[in-house]
N, C-alpha and C positions, 0 to 999 in steps of 0.2 A: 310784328312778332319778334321776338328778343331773338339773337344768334347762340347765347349762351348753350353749357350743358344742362341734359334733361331726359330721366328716367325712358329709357326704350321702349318699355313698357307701357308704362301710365304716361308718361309726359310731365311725372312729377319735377323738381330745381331740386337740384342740390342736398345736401350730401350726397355722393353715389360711390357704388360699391365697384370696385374694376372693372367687371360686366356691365358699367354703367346703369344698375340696377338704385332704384330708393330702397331702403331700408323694408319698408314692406314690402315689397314686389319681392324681392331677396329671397327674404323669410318663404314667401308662397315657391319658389323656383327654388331652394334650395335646401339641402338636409346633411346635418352636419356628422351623421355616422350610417352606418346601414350593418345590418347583421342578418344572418338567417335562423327562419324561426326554429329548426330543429338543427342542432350538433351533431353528429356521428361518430365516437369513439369505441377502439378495441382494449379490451382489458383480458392479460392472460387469466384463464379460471384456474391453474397451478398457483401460481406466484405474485398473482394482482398487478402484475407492471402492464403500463399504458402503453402502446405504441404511440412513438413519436416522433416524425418525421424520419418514417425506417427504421428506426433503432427500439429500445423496451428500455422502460422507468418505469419504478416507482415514487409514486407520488401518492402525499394529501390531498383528500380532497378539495381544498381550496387553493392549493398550490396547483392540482388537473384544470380547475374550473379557471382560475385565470391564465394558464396557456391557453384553453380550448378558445378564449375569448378575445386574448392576443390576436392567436391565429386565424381569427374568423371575422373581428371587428374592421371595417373599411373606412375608412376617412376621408370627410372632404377634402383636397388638398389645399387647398386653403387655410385649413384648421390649424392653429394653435393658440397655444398653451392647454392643452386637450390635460384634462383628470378624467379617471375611469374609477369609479367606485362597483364594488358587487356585491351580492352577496347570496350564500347557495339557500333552496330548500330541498332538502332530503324528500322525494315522495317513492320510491322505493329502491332495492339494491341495485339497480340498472339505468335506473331516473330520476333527475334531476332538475330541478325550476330553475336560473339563472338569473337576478335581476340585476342587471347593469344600467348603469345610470353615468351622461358621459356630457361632459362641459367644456367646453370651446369658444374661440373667437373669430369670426370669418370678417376680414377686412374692418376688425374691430367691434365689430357687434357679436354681442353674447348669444350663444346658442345653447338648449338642453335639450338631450334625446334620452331614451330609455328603452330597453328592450325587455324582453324574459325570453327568451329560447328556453328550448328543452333539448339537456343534455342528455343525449342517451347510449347506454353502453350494450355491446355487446361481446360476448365472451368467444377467445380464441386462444390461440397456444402459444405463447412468446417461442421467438428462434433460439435464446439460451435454453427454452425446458424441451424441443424438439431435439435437442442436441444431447441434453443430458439425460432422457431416455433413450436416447440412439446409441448411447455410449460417445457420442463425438466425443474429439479431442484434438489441440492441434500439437502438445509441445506431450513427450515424456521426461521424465526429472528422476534419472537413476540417483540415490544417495548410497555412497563405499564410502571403507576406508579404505588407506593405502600401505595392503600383505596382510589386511587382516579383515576379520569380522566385525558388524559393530554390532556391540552390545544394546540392549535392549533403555538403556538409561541415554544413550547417545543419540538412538536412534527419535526417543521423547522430546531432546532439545533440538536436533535437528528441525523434526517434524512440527514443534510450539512455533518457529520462528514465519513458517508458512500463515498459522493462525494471525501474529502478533502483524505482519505484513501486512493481512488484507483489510485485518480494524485501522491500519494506517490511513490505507488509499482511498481515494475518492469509489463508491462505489461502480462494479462493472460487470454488467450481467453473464459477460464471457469468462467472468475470472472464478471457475466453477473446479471440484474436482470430479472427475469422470469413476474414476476408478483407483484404488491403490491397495498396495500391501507387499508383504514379506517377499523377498527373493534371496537365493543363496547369497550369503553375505551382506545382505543392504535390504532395502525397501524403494516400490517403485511408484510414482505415481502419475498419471494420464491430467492432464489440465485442459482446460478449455481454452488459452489464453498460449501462442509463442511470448507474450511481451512479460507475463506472468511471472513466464519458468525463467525469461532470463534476468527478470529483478530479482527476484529468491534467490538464482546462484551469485547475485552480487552481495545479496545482503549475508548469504552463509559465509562467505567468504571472507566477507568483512569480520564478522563472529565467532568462526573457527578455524579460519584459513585454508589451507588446501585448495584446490583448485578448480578451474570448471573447464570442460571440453564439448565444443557442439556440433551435432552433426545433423544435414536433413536429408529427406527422401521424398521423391516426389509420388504421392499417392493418387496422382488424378489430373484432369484439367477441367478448365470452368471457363465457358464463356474467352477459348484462348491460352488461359492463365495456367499456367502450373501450380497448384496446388500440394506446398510441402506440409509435413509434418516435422517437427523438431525434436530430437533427441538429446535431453542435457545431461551430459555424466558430472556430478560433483564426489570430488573425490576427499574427505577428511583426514588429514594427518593422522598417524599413528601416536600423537602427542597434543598435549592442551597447554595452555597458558598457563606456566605454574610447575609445570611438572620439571622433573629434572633427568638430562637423557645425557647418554653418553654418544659422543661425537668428535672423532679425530681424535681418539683417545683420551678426550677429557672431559670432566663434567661443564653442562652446563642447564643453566635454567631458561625456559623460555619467555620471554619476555612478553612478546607482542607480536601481531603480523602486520606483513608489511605485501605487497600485489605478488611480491616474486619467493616470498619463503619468508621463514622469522626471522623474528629479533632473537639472539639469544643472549645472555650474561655469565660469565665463568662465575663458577663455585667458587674456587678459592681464591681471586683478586678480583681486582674493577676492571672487566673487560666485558667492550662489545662488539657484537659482530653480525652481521647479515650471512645469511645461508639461503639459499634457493630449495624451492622442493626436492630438485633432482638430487643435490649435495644430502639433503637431508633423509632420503631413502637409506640410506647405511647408516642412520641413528639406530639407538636402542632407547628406550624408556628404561630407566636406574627405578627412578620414583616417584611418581603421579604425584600430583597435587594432592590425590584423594588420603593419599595413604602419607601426606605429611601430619604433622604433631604440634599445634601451639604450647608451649611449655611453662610453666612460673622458675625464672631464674630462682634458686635457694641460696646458694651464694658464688661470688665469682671473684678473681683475682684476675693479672693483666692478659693473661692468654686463655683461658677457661671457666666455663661454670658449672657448678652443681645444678642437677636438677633429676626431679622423681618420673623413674622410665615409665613411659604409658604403657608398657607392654608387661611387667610384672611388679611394678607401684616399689622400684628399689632405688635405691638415690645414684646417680649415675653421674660419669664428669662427660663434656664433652668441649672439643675445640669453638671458641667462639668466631664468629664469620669475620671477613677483614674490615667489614664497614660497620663494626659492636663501636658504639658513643662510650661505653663505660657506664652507662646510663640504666639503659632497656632492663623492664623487668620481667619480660616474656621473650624466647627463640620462637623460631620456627623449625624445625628439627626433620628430619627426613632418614631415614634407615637405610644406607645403602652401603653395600659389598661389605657386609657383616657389623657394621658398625654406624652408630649417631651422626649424622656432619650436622652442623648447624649451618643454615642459609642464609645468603646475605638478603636483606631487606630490599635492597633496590631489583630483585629478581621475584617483585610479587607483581608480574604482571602488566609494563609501564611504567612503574618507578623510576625516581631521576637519582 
């Protein structure tokens, strides 16, 4: 009798598989995936998101059914180069047919398995929609401005920039609002979301500058923990990009914002300069942006031009700004302390 190797099994020769198995014997001792015949999935009956390992998503249907099969499919470990194909059948809103069909090599010989489970759902309440009929919330987001009120157009862009935010972000069941509306001078809103409230006062900040301040409270404990709630005060300048305020006795336009206070640019030469919020609390607003005027020069000589006043349609002179090319066939014009200034160009907002 030969000493060679030889199937444990049968006593077949050669080829063997690491378990020292022939290739049939293999196949009869071995299966190259295993699954269970029925799934178990929750689906909230509010908001259709799946729970998912803890958390809530939504998902397609064919994007749930190859998690659920991710999650549930076992493998030989021996297996690879493993493809999983599926595909669903709808048999009613709660169930589902699954055919998965899955192709492997086990110590080089080809394997093919196939299952069908039945995916089935049942309906519960996702933790974001318990929360947002609880009223939960973890962050509030006071929006002021700063010694005054804000108007009801301020308060529209303020509040778009929260909308334009969350179409940004990757979707997040937490990032919900609880509650909001009007308060003596501002508007308030309750989030679902500390991480929420403090991207939004970055991105307002960035947009309209002014500042943010944060405070928390501890409302509880959990398992240990303290459990805060957040308070964010974002406070809006009295002033916008464009406008022209009075400062240190002089005009200036505001440029842009910068983390600590604006840019500003003087009225009547090329000058710039940084100011801080605090510096900038004893501004005044001379002239919005709102209430400036684009004009058709009519004619001009080396220090001034004609041009037809918007306010009573009569031909008017005014001084031209110090950075006028000789060129330009439109001002910008601005009505302040009884009379026309024309503005210089480079003070519309980041200009160089």
């Amino acid at each position: 009798m030969s000493g060679g190797a030889f199937c444990i099994t049968c006593g077949a020769d050669p080829p063997l598989s690491t378990d020292r198995l022939c290739e049939s014997c293999l196949r009869k001792r071995t299966t190259l995936s295993k699954m269970p015949e029925t799934i178990q999935q929750r689906r909230c009956a509010k908001c259709e998101s799946f729970e998912i390992r803890g958390g809530w998503s939504i998902m397609d249907r064919d994007g749930i059914a190859d998690l659920r099969i991710r999650e549930n499919l076992v493998l030989e470990e021996r297996a690879k180069k493993v493809a999983v194909d599926f595909s669903v059948q709808e048999i009613d809103q709660r169930t589902n047919r699954l055919y998965v069909e899955i192709s492997g090599t086990i110590d080089g010989y080809e394997f093919h398995d196939t299952h069908s489970p039945l995916l089935q759902t049942s309906n519960a309440v996702c933790t974001p929609c318990t929360r947002k009929d609880g009223d939960y919330f973890e962050a509030t987001v006071q929006l002021r401005s700063a010694g005054r009120k804000l108007n009801e157009e301020e308060l529209t862009s303020l509040r778009s920039t929260l909308d334009e935010l969350l179409q940004s972000m990757e979707p997040n069941p937490m990032f919900f609002v609880s509650k909001e509306g009007p308060v003596t001078g501002g508007w308030d809103l309750q989030l679902g979301s500390k991480s929420l409230a403090r991207t939004w006062g970055r991105k307002l900040t960035r947009s309209f500058g002014g500042s943010v301040k944060e405070s928390s409270t501890v409302v509880g404990v959990n398992e240990g923990v303290e459990v805060t709630r957040l308070t964010l005060s974002y406070r809006k300048p009295a002033y916008s990009i464009g406008d022209v305020v009075r400062f240190k006795k002089s005009l200036w336009i505001v440029d842009s914002w910068q983390k600590d206070g604006p840019i500003l640019r003087k009225v009547d030469r090329f000058e710039r300069s940084g100011a801080t919020w605090r510096d900038m609390e004893s501004s005044s607003v001379v002239c919005a942006l709102a209430e400036q005027s684009t004009v058709q020069v009519l004619n001009r000589d080396s220090s001034a031009a004609e041009f037809m006043d918007p306010s009573d349609y009569k031909v008017s002179t005014v001084g031209l700004p110090y950075d006028d090319d000789g060129e330009a066939v439109e001002l910008r014009i601005g009505f302040i302390d009884g009379r026309w200034v024309a503005l210089p160009v480079s003070g519309k907002g980041g200009g160089k």
